[in-house]
N, C-alpha and C positions, 0 to 999 in steps of 0.2 A: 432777645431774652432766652429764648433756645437754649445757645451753643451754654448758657449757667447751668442745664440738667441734663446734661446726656446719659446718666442714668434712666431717667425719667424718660428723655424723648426715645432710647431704646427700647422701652419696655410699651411705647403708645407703638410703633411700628413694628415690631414682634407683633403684635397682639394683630394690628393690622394686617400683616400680611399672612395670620394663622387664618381668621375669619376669611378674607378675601385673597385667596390668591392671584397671580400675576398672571393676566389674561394669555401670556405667550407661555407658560407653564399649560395652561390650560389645555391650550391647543396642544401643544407638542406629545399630553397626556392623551386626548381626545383622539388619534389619528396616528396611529402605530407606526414608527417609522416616517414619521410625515409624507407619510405618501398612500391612495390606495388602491392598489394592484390588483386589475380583475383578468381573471387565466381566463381565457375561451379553450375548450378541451372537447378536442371532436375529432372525426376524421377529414383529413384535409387532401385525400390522397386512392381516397378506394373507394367502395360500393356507397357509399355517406355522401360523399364529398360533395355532388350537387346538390341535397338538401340540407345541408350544414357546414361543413368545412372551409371555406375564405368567407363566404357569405355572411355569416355566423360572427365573423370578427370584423366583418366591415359596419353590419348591423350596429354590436356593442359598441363600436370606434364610432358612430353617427350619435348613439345614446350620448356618450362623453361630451361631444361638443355640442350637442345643443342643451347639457344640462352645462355649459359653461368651462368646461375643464376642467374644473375642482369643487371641494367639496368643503364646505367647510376650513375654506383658506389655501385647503391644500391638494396638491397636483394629483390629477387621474391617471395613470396607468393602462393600457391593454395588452397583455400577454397573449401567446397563442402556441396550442401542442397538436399534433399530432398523434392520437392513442392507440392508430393502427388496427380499430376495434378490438383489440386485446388487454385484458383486466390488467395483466402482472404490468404491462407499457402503459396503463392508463396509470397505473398506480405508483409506477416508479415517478411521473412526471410530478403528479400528484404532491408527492411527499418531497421532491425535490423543489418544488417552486414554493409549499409553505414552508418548508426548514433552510431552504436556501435562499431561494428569492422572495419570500415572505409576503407571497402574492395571500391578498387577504379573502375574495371568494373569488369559487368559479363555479363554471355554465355552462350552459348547454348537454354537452353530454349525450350523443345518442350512442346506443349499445348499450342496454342495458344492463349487461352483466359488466361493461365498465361503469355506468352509472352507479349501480348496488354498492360496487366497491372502492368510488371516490367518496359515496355517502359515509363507508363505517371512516374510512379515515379521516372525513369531515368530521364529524363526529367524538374520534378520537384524539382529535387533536384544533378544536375547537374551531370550527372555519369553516363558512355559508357556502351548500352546498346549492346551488340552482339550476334544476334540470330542465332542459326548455324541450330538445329533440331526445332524449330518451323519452321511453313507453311505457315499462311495466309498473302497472298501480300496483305492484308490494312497494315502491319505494317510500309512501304514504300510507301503507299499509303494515303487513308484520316487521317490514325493514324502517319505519318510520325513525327521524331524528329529531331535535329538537331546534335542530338547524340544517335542514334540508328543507328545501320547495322545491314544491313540483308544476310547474309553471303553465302550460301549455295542453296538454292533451296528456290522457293516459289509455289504456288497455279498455279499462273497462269503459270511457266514454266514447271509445271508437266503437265497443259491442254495442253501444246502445245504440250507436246513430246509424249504425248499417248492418247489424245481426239482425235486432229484432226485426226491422220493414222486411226483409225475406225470411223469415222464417218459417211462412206460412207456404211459401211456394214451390218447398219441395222439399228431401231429405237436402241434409247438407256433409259432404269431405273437406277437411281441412288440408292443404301443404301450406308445413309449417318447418320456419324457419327454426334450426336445433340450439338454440341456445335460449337467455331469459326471456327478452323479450318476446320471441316466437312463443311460448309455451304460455307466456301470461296471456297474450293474444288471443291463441286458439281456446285456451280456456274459459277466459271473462265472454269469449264471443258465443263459445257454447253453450253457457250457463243463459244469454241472455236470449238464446235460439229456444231454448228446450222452456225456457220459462214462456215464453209466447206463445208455446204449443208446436213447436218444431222439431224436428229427429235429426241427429247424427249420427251417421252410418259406417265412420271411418275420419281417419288422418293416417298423413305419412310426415317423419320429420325429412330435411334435406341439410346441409352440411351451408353454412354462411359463405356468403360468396359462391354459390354456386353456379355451373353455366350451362348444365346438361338437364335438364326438366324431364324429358323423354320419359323415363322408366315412372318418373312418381307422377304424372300424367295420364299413363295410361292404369295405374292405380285407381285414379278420380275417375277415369272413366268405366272399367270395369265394377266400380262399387256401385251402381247402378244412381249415384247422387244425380239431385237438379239444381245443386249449387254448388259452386269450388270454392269456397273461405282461400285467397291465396293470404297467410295470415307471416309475410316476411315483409321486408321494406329494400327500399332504395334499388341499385342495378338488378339484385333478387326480386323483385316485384313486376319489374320492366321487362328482365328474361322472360319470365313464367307467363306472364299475359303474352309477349308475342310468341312465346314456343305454342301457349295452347291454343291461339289463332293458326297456327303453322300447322301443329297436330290434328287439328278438325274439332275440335272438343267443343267449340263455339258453337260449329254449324249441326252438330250434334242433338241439341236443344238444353245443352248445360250452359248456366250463366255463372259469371264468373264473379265474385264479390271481392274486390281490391278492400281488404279491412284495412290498412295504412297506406296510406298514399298520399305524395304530395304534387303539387301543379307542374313540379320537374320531371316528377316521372309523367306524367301526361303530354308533356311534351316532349319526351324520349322516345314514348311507343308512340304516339302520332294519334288523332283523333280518328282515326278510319278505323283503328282495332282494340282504340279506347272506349268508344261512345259508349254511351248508354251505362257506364260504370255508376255505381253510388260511390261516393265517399265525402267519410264525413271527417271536419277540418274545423280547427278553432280560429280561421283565419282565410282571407280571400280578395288577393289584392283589389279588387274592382266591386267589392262589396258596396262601396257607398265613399263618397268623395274626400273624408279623412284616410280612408285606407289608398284612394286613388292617389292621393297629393304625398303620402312616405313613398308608395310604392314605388312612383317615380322618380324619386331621389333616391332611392337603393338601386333602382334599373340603369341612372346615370355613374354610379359605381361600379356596379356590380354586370352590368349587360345580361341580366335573367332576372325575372319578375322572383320576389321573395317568396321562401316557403313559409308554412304558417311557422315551421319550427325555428326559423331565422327574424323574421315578427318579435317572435314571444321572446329571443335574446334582447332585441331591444327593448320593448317592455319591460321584461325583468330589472334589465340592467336601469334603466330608470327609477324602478321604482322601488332597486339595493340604493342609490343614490338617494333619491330622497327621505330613503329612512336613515340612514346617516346622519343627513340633514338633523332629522328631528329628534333620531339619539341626541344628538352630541358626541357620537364615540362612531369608530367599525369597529365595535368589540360583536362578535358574532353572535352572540344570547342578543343582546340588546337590539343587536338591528336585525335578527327574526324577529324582536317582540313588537316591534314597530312597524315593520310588514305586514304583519296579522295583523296589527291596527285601523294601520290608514286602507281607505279602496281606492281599487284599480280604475282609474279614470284616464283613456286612451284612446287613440284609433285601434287599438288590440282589444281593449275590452273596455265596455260599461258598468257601472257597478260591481268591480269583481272583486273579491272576498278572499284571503289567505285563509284558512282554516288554521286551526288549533293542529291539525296532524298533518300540517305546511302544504295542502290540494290548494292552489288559487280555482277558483268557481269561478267559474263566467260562462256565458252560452256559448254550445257548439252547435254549427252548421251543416245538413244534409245536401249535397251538391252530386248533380249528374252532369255526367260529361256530355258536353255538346257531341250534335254530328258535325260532319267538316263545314256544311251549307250553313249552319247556325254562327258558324263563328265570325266574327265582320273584323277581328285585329290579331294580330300575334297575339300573343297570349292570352284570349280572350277564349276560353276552353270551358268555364263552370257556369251552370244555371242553378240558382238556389231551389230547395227540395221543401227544405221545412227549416226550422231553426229550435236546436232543445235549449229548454231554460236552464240555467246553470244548475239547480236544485235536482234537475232531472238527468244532466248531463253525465255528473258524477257519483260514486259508491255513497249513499247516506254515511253519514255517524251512526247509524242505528247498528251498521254492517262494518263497522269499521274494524281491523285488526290492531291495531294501532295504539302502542299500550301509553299514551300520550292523549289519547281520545278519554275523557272523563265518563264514566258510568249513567249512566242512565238517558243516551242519546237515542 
């Protein structure tokens, strides 16, 4: 009886397919380019490269297949740059992989001052920006986006977990790394020195990548300080501890505060002229037997126990996958909105919390470096100190710059 009203049965199927449309419409709407392309963007090649750099993309590339390979029907992607820690290089890469290869978010990010500046282009061009090894809390801060995370550790939670326990034990100098992150370091570390009742007597900046310590060493030493803030990261972290073992600064009765540091550098400079270091870390392979059971499957990849900052890629990258999941879309608003939603449940973190000005909260850990005698395996170098609760770890709302933070927190 039908084919007698094809006026009528057009207008019952118009109507149908206005109300419900075609589930393969759907998708191909849902998932931009059917496909979704995640840049890992770090250094793969310099001072970074063993806390981030292959690591970093073997991580996210482990994330991808045990969430299945796809998302939402459709195929996962991993990209990966080289940013040479320089903004204008981080930024051309940046702007070429979303205008050309229509990579949907990227990650990791350490150097801050290229983090800051893949965030405004995120930003500007609408696309999830997830920092895991960059450091400086502005990026959560006055730099704050509405699609930026900040995944892993920042500036100010590293002040908390190994400024204030010395602060009481002596004046403190800073050598600081001359760029953002350095300067957010030194800063959030000092504020959280002087708030415990502790004095700063001095800092010197030093130039990135640097290999000569000498002269701003004996700076730290002359300021009459009883604790050195070394307040840079990765092979600059590594130099400075073994130059100021080499220089005498150690046996001087100055101690030396590693404020960033990861289990790579600890096993660069070796446990004889490590030991006894604090630092504090959002992550630690041998922490407890979820972190043991990844750790070793990134160790048969990778042949180096993971940094926290290598961790928190996979984490992240998990948990950009499963808010896709729950969008329905990688439209970039929508799946930060969904991050801030759902909590963090991982061998990375328990209960952790996307904030409203993109901080994920989770607890950070206070860890000393073993002596050599203590250690019973390779990489078997950290003894837990204390553990901060997430609430404590990072800058309240109350403090926040963040013009994304609602009034009255």
């Amino acid at each position: 009886m039908l084919h007698r009203h094809p006026i009528v049965l057009a207008a019952v199927i118009g109507a149908w397919s206005t109300a419900f449309p075609l589930a393969s419409a759907q998708a191909a709407e849902a998932i931009s380019d059917d496909v979704v392309k995640i840049g890992v963007l770090n250094d793969q090649s310099g001072i970074y490269a063993d806390m981030a750099g292959s690591g970093s993309t073997i991580a996210a590339r482990m994330a991808v297949e045990d969430f299945g390979g796809k998302v939402l029907g459709k195929p996962i992607e991993v990209v990966a740059g080289d940013h040479q820690n320089k903004p204008d290089v981080g930024s051309a890469i940046t702007n070429r992989w979303i205008d050309e290869d229509k990579v949907d978010t990227i990650v990791d990010l350490p150097t801050s001052s290229v983090m800051l500046a893949v965030q405004e282009i995120g930003r500007q061009k609408n696309r999830l920006i997830i920092a895991s090894t960059g450091g400086s809390s502005d990026f959560t801060g006055k730099f704050c986006s509405p699609v930026g995370i900040h995944w892993t550790y920042d500036t100010y939670g590293l002040a908390v977990g190994t400024g204030q326990p010395l602060a009481s034990r002596g004046p403190w100098f800073f050598l600081t790394a001359d760029y953002a992150f350095g300067h957010a370091l030194e800063r959030d570390t000092a504020q959280a020195v002087t708030k415990a009742g502790g004095k700063v007597v001095g800092s010197v900046k030093h130039p990135q990548g640097n290999h000569d310590f000498s002269s701003f060493l004996l700076q730290a030493q002359s300021s009459g300080a009883k604790i050195v803030g070394i307040a840079n990261s990765g092979a600059d972290t590594v130099n400075a501890i073994k130059q100021a073992h080499e220089f005498g600064l150690t046996d001087s009765g100055v101690q030396l505060a590693g404020l960033y540091m990861h289990i790579t550098d600890v096993h660069a400079i070796g446990l004889e002229q490590a030991q006894g270091l604090l630092m504090t870390q959002a992550f630690y392979w041998d922490l407890n037997d979820e972190t043991r059971a990844w750790s070793k499957r990134f160790y048969e990849r990778h042949k180096a126990m993971p940094t926290m900052g290598q961790a928190g890629v996979y984490s992240s990258v998990i948990h950009y996958l499963k808010a896709i999941e729950a969008a329905g879309t990688d439209e970039a608003q929508a799946v930060a909105k969904k991050m801030k939603e759902l909590p963090v449940n991982d061998f990375f973190a328990k209960n952790g919390k996307v904030r409203e000005d993109g901080r994920m909260v989770h607890d950070l850990y206070v860890f000393e470096v073993k002596k050599p005698e203590e250690s019973r395996e390779p990489w078997d170098y950290l003894k837990l100190v204390r553990t901060i609760p997430g609430d404590q770890a990072f800058r309240p709302l109350s403090e926040s710059e963040c013009p994304l933070v609602k009034a009255g927190h």
